[in-house]
C-alpha positions in Angstrom: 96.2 132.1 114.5 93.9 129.8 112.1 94.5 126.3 113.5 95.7 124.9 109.4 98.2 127.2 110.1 99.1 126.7 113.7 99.3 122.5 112.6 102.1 123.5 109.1 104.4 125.7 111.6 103.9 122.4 114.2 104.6 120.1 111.2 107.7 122.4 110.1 109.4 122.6 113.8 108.9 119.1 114.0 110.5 118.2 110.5 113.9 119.9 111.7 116.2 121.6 109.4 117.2 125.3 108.9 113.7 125.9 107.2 112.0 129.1 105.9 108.6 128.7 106.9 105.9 128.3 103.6 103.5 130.7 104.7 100.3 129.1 103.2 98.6 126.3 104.2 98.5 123.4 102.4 96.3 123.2 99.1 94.8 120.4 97.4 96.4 118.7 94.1 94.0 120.5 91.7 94.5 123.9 93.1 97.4 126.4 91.8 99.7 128.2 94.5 102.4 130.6 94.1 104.9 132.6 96.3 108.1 134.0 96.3 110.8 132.0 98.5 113.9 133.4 99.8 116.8 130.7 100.8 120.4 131.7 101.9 123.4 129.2 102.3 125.9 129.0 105.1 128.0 131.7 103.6 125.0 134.4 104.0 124.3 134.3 99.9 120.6 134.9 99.3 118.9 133.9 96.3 115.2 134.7 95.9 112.3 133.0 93.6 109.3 133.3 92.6 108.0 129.4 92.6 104.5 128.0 91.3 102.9 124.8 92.2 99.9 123.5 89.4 97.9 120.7 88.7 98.7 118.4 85.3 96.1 116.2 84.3 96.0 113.4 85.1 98.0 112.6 88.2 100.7 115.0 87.9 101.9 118.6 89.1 104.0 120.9 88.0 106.7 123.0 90.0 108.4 126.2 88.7 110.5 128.2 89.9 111.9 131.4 88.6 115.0 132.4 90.7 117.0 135.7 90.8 120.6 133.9 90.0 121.2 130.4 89.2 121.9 128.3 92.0 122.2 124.5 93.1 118.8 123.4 94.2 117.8 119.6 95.2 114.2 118.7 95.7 112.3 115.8 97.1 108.9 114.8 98.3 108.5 113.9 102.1 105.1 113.1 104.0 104.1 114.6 107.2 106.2 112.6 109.0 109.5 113.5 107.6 109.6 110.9 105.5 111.0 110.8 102.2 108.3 109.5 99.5 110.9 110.1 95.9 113.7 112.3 94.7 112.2 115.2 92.1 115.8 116.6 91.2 119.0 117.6 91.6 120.7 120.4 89.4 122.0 123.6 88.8 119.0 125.8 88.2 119.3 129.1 85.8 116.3 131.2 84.6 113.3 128.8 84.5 112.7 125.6 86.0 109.8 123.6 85.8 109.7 119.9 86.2 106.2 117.5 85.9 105.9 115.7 88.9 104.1 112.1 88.3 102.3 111.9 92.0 99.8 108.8 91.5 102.0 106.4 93.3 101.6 108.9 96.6 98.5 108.0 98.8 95.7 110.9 99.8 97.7 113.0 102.7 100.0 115.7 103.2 102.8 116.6 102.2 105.9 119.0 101.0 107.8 119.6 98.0 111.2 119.9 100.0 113.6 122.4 98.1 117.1 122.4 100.0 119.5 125.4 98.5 123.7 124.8 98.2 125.6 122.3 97.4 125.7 120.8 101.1 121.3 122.0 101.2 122.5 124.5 103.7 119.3 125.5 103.6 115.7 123.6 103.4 112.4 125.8 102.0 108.9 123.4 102.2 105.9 124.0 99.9 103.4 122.0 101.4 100.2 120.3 99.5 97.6 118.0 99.9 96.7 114.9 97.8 
């Protein structure tokens, strides 16, 4: 197992939650990922998306996401630690989503974009990326 890896599964077991696992590494800011996502609530509903992560000049990124069904999706910003660094949204989302995320305020490190699915985030899916 490559060890960027082996550290993002450590980092996700030891940020808790019911979390489907991002299966890249973290990227850097000015780099482009993409992946689908699948996230189920407590009630064993299963939406799936296909999400993209981009740079915006000059301090911002971009996250889309372009589920199957509309569905009630929170996100947030938390460090390595856990911690959480700012509040992106909180909607209902239907067709396409994309949202500019100002990220100058953040300091170089890791981190996730924390998507939690349901109304009560029975579930919590992590994109990670690296300023």
């Amino acid at each position: 197992m490559k060890p960027v890896l082996f550290m993002s599964m450590l980092c996700m077991l030891l940020l808790g939650g019911t979390a489907a696992f991002a299966q890249q590494a973290a990227v850097k800011t000015s780099e482009t990922q993409s992946g689908n996502i699948t996230l189920q609530n407590s009630t064993g509903k299963t939406i799936n998306a296909y999400y993209t992560l981009a740079p915006a000049y000059p301090h911002n990124i971009v996250l889309q996401i372009r589920p199957s069904e509309s569905f009630d999706l929170s996100a947030s910003i938390v460090n390595a630690k856990g911690k959480e660094m700012m509040t992106i949204k909180q909607e209902t989302v239907t067709g396409r989503y994309a949202n500019s995320i100002d990220i100058s305020k953040l300091s170089p490190g890791d981190y996730f974009i924390q998507l939690k699915y349901g109304v009560s985030n029975d579930q919590v899916y992590k994109i990670p990326f690296k300023k």
